[in-house]
C-alpha atoms as an extended CHARMM CRD file, in Angstrom:
* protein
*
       233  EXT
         1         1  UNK       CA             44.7760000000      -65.8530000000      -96.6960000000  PROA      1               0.0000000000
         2         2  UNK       CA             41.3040000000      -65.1170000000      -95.6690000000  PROA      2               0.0000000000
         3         3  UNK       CA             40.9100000000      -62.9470000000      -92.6340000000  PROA      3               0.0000000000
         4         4  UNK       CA             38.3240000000      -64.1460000000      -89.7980000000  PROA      4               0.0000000000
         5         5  UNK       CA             35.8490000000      -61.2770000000      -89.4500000000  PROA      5               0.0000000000
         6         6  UNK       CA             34.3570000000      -60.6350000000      -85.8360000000  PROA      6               0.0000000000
         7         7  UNK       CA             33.7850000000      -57.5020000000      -83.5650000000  PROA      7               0.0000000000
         8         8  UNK       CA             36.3900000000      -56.1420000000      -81.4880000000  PROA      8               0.0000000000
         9         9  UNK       CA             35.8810000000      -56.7560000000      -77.5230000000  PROA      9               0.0000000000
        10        10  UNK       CA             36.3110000000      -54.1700000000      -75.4180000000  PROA      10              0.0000000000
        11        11  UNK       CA             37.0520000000      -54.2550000000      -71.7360000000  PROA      11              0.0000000000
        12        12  UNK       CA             34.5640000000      -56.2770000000      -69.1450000000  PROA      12              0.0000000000
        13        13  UNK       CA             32.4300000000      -54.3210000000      -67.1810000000  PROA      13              0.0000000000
        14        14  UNK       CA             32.1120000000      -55.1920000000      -63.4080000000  PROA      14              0.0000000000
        15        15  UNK       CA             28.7070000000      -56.8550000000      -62.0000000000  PROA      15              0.0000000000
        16        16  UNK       CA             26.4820000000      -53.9890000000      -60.5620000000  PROA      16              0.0000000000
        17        17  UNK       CA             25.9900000000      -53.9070000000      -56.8000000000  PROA      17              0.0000000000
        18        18  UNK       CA             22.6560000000      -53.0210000000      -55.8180000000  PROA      18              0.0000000000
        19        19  UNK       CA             21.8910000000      -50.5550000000      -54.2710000000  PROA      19              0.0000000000
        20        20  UNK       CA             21.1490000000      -50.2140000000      -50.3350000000  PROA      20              0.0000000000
        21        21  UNK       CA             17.6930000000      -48.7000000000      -49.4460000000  PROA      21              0.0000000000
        22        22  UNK       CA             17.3650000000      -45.4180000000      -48.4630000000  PROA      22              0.0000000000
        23        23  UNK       CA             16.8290000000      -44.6420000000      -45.0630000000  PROA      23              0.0000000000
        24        24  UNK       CA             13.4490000000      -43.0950000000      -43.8300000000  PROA      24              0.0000000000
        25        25  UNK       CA             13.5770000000      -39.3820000000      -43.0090000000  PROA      25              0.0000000000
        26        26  UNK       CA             14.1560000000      -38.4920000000      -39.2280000000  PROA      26              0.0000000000
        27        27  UNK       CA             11.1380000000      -37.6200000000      -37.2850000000  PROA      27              0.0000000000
        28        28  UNK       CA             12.2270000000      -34.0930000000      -35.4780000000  PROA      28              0.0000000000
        29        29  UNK       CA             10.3390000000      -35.3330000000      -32.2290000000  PROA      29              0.0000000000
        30        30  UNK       CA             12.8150000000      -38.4880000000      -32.5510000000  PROA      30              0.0000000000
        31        31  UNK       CA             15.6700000000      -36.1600000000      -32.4460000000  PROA      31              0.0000000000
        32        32  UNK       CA             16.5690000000      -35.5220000000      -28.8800000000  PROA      32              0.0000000000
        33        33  UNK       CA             17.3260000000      -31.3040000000      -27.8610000000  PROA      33              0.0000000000
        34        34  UNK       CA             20.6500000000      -30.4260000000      -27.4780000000  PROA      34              0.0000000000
        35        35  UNK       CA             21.5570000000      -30.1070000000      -24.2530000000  PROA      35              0.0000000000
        36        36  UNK       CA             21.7470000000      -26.5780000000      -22.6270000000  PROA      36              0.0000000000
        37        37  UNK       CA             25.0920000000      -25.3910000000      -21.8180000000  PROA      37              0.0000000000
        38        38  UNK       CA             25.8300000000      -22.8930000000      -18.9170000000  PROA      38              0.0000000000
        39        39  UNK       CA             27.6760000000      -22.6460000000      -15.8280000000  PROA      39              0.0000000000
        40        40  UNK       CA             25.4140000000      -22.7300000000      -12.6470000000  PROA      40              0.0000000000
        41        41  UNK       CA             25.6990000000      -19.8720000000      -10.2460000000  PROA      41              0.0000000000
        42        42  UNK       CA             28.0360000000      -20.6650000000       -7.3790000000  PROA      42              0.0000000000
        43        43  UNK       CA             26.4890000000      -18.2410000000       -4.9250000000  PROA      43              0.0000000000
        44        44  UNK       CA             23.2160000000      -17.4090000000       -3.7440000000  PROA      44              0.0000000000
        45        45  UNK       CA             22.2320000000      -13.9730000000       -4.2370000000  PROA      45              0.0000000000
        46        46  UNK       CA             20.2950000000      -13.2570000000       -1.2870000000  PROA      46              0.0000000000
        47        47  UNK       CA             23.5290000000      -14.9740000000        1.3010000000  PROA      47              0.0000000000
        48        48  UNK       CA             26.1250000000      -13.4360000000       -0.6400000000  PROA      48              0.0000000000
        49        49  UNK       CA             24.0690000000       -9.6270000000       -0.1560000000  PROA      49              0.0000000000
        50        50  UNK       CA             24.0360000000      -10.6550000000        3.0160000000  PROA      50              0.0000000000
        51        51  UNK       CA             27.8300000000      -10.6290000000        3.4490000000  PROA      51              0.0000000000
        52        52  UNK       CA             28.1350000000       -8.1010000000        1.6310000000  PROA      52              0.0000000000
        53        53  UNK       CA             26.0460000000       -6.1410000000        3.8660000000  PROA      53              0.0000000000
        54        54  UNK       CA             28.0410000000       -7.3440000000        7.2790000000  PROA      54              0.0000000000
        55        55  UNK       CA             31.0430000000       -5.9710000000        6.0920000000  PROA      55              0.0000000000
        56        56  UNK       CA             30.0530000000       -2.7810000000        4.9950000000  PROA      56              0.0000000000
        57        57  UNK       CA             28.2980000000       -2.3140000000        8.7360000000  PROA      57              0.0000000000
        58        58  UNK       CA             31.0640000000       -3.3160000000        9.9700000000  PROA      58              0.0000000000
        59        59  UNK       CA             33.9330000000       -0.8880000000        8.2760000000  PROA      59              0.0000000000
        60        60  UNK       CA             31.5530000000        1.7650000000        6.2350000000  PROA      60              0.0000000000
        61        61  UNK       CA             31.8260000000        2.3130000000        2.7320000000  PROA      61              0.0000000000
        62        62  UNK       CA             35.0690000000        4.1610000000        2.2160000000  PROA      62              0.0000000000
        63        63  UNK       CA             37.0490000000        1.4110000000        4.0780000000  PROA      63              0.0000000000
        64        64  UNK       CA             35.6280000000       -1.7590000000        2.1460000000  PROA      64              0.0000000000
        65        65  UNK       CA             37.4140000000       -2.7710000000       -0.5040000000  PROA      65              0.0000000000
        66        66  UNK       CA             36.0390000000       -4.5830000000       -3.7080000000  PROA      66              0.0000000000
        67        67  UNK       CA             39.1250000000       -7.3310000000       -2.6710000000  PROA      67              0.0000000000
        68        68  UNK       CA             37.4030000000       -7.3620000000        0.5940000000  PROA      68              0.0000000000
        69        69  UNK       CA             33.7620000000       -7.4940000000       -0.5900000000  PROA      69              0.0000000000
        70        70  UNK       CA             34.9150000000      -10.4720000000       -3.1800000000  PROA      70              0.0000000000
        71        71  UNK       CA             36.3400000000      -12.3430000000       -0.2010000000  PROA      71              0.0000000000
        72        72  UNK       CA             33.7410000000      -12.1970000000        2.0490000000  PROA      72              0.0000000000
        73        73  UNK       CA             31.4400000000      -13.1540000000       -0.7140000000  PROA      73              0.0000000000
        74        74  UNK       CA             33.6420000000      -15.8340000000       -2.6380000000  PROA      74              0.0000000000
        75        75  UNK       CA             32.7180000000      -13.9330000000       -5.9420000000  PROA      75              0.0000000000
        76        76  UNK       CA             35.5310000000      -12.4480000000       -8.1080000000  PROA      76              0.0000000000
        77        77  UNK       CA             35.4980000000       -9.0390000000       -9.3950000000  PROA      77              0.0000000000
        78        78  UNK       CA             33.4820000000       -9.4840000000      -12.8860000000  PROA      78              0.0000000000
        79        79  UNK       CA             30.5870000000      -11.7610000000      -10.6730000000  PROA      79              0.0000000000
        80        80  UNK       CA             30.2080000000       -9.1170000000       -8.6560000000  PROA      80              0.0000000000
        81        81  UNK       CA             30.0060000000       -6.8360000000      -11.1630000000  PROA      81              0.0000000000
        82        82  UNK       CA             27.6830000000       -8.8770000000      -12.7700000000  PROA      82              0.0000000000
        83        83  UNK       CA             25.3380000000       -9.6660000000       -9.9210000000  PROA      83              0.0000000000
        84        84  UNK       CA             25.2840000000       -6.3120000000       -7.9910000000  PROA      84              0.0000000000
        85        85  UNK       CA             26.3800000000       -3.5040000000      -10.0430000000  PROA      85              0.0000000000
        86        86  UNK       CA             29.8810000000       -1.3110000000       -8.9450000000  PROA      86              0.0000000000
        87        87  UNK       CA             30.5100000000       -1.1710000000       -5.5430000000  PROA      87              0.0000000000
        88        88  UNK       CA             28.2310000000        1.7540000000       -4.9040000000  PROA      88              0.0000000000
        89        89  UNK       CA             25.7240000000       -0.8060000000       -6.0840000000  PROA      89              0.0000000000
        90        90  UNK       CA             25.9350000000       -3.1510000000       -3.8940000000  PROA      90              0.0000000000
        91        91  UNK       CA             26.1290000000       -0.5440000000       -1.1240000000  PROA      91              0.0000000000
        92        92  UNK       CA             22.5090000000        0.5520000000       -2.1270000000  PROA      92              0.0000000000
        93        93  UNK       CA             21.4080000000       -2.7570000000       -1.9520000000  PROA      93              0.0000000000
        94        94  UNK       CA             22.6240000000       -3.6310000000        0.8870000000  PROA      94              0.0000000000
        95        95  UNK       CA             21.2640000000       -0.8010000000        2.8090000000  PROA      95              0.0000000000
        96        96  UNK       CA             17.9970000000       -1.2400000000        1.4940000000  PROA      96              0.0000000000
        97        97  UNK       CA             18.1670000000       -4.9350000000        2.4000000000  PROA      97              0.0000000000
        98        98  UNK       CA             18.7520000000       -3.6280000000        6.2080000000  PROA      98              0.0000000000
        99        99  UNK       CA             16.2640000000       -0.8840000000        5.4190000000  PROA      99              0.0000000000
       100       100  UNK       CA             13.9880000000       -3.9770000000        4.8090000000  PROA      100             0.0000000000
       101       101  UNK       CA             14.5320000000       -6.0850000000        7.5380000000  PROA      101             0.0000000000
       102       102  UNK       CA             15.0900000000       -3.5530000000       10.7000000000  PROA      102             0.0000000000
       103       103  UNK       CA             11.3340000000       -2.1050000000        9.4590000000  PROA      103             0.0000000000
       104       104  UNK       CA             10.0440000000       -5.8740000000        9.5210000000  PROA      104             0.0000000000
       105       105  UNK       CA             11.4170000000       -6.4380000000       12.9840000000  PROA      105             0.0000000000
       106       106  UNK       CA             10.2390000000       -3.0110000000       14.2270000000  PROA      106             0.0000000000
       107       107  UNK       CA              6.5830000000       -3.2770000000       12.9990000000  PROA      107             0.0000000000
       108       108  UNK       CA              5.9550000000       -7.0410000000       14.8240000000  PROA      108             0.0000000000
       109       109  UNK       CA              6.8850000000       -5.3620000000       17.8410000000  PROA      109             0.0000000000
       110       110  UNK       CA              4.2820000000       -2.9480000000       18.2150000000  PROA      110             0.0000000000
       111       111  UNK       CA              2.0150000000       -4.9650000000       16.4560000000  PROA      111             0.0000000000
       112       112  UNK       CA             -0.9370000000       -5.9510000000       19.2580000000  PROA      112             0.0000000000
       113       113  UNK       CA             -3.1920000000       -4.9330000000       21.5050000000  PROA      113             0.0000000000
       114       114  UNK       CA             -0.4050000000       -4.6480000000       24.4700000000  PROA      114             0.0000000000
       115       115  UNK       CA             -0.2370000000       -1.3420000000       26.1210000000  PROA      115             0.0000000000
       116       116  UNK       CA              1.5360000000        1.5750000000       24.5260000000  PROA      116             0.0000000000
       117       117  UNK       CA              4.7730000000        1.0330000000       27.3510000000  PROA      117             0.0000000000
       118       118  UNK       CA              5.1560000000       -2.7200000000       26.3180000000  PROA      118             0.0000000000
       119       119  UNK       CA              5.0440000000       -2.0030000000       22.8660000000  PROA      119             0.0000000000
       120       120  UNK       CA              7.7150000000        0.6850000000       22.8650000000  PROA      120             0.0000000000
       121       121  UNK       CA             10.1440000000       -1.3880000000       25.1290000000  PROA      121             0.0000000000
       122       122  UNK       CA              9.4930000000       -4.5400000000       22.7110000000  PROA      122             0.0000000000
       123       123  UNK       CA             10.2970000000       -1.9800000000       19.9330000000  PROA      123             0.0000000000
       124       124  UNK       CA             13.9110000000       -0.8470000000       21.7490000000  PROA      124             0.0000000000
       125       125  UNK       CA             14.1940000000       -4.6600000000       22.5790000000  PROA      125             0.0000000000
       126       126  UNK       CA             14.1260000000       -5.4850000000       18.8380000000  PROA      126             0.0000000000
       127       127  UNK       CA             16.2900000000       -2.1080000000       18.0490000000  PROA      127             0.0000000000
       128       128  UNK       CA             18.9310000000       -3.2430000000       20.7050000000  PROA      128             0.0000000000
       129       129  UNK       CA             19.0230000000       -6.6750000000       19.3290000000  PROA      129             0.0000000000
       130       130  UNK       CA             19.8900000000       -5.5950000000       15.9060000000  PROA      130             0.0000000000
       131       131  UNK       CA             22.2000000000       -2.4490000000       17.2980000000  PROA      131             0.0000000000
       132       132  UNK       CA             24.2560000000       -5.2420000000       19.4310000000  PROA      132             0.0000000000
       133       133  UNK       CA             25.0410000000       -7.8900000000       16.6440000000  PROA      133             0.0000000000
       134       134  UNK       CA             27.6890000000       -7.8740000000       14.6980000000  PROA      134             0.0000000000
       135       135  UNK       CA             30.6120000000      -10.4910000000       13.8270000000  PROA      135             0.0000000000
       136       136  UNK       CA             33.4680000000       -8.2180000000       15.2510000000  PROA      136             0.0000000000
       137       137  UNK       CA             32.1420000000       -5.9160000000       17.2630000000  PROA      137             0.0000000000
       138       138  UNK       CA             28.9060000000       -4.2410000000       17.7770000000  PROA      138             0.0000000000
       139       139  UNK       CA             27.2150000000       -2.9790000000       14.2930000000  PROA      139             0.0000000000
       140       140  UNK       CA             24.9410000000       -0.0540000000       15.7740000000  PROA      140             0.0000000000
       141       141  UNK       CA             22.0820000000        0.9440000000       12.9560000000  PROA      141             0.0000000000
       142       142  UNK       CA             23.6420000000        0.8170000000        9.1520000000  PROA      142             0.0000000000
       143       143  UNK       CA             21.0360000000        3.7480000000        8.6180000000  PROA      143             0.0000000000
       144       144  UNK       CA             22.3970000000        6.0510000000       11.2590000000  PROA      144             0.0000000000
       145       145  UNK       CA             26.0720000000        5.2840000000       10.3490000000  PROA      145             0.0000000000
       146       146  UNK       CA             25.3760000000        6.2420000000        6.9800000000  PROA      146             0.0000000000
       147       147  UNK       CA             23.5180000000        9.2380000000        7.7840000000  PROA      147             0.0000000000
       148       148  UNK       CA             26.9120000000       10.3460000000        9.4890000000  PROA      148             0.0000000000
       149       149  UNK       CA             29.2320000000        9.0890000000        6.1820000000  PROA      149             0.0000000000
       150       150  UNK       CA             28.0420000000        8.6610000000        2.4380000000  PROA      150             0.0000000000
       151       151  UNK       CA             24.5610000000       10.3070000000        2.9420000000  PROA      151             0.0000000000
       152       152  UNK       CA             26.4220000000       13.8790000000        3.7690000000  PROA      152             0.0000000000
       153       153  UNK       CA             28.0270000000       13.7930000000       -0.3430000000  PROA      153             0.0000000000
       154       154  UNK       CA             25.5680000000       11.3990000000       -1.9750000000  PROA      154             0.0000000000
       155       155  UNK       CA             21.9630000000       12.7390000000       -2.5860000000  PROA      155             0.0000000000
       156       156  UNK       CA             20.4110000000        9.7570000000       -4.3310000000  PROA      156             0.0000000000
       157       157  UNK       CA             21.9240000000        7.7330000000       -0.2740000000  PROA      157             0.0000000000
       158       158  UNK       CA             21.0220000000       11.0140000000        1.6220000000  PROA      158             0.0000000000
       159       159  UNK       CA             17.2380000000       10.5530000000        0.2370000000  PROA      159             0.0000000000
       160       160  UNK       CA             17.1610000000        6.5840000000        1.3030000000  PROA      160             0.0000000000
       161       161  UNK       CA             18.1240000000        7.7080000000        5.0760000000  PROA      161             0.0000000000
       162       162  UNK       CA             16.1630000000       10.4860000000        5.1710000000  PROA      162             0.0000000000
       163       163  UNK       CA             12.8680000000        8.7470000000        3.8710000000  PROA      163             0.0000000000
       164       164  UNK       CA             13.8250000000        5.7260000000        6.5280000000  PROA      164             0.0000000000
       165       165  UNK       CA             13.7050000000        8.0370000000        9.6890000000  PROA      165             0.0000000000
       166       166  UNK       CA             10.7780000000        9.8330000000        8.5680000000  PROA      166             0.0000000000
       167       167  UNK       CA              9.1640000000        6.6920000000        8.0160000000  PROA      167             0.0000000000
       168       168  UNK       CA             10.1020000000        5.8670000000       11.6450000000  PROA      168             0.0000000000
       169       169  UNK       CA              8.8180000000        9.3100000000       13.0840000000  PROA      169             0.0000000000
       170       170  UNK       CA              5.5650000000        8.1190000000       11.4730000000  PROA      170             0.0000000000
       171       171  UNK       CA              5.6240000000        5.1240000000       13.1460000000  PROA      171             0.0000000000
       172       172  UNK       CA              6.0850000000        5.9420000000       16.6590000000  PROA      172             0.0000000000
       173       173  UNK       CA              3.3610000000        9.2500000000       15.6810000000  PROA      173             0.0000000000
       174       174  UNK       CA              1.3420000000        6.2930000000       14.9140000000  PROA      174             0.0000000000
       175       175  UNK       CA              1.5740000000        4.5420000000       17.5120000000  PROA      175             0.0000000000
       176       176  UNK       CA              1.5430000000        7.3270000000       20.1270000000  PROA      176             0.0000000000
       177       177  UNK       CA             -1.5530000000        8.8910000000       18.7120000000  PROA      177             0.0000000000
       178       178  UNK       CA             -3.5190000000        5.8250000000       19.0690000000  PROA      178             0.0000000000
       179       179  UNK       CA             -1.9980000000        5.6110000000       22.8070000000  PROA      179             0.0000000000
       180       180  UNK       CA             -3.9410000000        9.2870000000       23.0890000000  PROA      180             0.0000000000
       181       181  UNK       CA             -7.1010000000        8.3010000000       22.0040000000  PROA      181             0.0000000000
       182       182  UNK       CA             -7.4240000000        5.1160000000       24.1340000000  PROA      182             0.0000000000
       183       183  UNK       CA             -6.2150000000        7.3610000000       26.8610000000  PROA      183             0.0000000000
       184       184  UNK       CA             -2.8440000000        6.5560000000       27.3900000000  PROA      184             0.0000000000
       185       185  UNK       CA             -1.7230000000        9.7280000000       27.1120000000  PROA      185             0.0000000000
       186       186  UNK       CA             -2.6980000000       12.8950000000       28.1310000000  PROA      186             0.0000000000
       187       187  UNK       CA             -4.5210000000       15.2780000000       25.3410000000  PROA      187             0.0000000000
       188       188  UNK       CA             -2.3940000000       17.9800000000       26.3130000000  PROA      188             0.0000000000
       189       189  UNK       CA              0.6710000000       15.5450000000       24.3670000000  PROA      189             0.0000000000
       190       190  UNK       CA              1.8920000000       16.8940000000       21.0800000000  PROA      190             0.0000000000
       191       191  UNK       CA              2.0390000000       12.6320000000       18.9280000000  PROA      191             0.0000000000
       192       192  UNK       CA              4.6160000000       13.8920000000       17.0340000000  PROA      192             0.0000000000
       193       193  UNK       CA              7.1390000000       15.7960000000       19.2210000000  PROA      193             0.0000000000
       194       194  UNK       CA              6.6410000000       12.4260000000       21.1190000000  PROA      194             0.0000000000
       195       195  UNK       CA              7.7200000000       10.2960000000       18.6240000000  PROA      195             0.0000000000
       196       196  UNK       CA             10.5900000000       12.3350000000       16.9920000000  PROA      196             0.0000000000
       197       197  UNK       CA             11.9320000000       11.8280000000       20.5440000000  PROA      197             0.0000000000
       198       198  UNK       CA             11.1000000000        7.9900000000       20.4900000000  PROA      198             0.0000000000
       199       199  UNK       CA             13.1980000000        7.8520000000       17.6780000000  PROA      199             0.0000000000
       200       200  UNK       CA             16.0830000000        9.9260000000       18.6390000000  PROA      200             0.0000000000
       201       201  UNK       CA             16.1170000000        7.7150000000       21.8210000000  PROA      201             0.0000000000
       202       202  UNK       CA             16.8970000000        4.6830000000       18.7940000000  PROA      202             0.0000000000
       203       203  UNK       CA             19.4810000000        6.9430000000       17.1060000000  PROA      203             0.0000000000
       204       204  UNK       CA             21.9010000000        7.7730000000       20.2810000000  PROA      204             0.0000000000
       205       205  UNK       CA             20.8090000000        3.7150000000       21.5380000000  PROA      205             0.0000000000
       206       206  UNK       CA             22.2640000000        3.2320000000       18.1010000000  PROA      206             0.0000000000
       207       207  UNK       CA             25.6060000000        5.5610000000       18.2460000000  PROA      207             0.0000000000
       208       208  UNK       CA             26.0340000000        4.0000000000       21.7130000000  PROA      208             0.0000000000
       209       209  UNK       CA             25.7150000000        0.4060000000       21.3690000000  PROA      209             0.0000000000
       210       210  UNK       CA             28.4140000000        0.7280000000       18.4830000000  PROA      210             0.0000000000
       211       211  UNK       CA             30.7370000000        2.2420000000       21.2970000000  PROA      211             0.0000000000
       212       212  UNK       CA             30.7900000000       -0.4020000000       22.7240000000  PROA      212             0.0000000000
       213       213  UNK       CA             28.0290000000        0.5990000000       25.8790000000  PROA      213             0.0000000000
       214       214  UNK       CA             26.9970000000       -2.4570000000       27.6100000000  PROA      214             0.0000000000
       215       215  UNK       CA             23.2210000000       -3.5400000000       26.9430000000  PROA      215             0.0000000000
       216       216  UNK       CA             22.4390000000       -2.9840000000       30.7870000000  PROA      216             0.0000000000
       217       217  UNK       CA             23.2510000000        0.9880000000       30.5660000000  PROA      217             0.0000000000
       218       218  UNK       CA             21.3940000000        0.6900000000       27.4580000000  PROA      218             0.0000000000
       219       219  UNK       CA             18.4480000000       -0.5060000000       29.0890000000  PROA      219             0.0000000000
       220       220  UNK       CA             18.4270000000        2.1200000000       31.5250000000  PROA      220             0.0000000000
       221       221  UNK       CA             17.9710000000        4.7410000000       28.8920000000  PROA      221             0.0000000000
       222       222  UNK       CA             15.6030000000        3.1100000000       26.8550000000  PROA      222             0.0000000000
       223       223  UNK       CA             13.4770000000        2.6330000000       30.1280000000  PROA      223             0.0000000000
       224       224  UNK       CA             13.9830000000        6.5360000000       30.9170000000  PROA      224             0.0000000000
       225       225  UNK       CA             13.0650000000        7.5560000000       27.4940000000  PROA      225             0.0000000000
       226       226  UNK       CA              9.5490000000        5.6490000000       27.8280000000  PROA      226             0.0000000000
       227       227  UNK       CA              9.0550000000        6.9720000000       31.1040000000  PROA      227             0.0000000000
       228       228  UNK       CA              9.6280000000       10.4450000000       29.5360000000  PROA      228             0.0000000000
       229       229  UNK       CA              7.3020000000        9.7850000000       26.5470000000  PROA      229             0.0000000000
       230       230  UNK       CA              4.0770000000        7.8270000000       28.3950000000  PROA      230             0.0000000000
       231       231  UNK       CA              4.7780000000        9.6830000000       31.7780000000  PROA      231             0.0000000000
       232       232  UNK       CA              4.6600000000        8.4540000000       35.3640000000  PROA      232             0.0000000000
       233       233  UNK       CA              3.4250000000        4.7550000000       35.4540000000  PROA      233             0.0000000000
């Protein structure tokens, strides 16, 4: 028997699929930036100082709490922290911030060309206006209460108040030496015995209005203390 010679088949191969073209390259400025992720303050900084600084008027710093401070501010503990510093902090700030806006308030008042009496009654004017306001009760000047609390054990807070009323006794010195020279006072007047006195007049205004003296009485010695300082009208 003759055997049929041919080559062994092996198995089929499958049909190629072509292949898909490649896709160009991204262009980076195609790409668009990832989005920034963060959570947005919820407080202003400036408002929530602000409360900050009512309360401790109000109670001083031994009696405000950081549970207090973080409910009058709506900020928890580690914001707070955050934002302000410890609670010493945020004591220092806040007195500065009053620091800040007491001397703005005090310098448009004598600001002019009025006569030295008007100018010094528009500066106890301002002074009272301050002294008098308060949420609870009456707030007096944050300075002077602190002069009478944490400045006594705290030298870095002794320094602020005691570079706040100099800075004061300048500015009534100022003011009272220019009165001298225009001849609104008499040369015989000593500028700056004069206006340490102007500004112990603000200091027991001060103590006063926080005790709860009505502004009438307050008036009265405001007027007496200018009368005192300028002499007879």
């Amino acid at each position: 028997m003759v055997q049929k010679s041919g080559a062994s088949r092996g198995p089929a191969k499958a049909p190629e699929v072509p292949k898909a073209p490649k896709a160009p390259a991204a262009n980076p400025s195609d790409t668009p930036a990832p989005k920034r992720r963060g959570r947005p303050r919820a407080y202003e900084p400036e408002q929530a100082l602000g409360q900050a600084l009512a309360l401790f008027r109000q109670r001083g710093f031994a009696a405000t709490s950081l549970d207090d401070l973080s409910a009058a501010t709506g900020m928890n503990r580690p914001s707070l922290y955050g934002a302000f510093g410890d609670k010493r902090d945020l004591f220092i700030k806040s007195l500065t911030r009053y620091r800040d806006d007491a001397r703005a308030r005090i310098t448009a008042s004598i600001a002019g060309e009025a006569p030295v009496r008007q100018r010094l009654r528009r500066l106890y004017d301002a002074a009272l206006d301050i002294y008098l306001s308060g949420e609870a009760s009456p707030g007096g000047c944050f300075t002077v209460m602190t002069a009478t609390s944490e400045a006594i054990a705290d030298p870095e807070i002794r320094a602020m108040v005691q570079d706040t009323l100099g800075e004061l006794d300048r500015a009534f010195t100022g003011l009272l030496r220019t009165a001298q020279k225009q001849g609104e006072l008499p040369a015989s007047a000593d500028p700056v015995l004069l206006g340490q006195l102007a500004s112990a007049t603000l200091h027991t205004l001060s103590i006063r209005a926080r005790a709860g003296t009505p502004r009438p009485a307050l008036d009265r010695i405001a007027d007496a203390a200018i009368a005192l300082i300028c002499g007879p009208a």
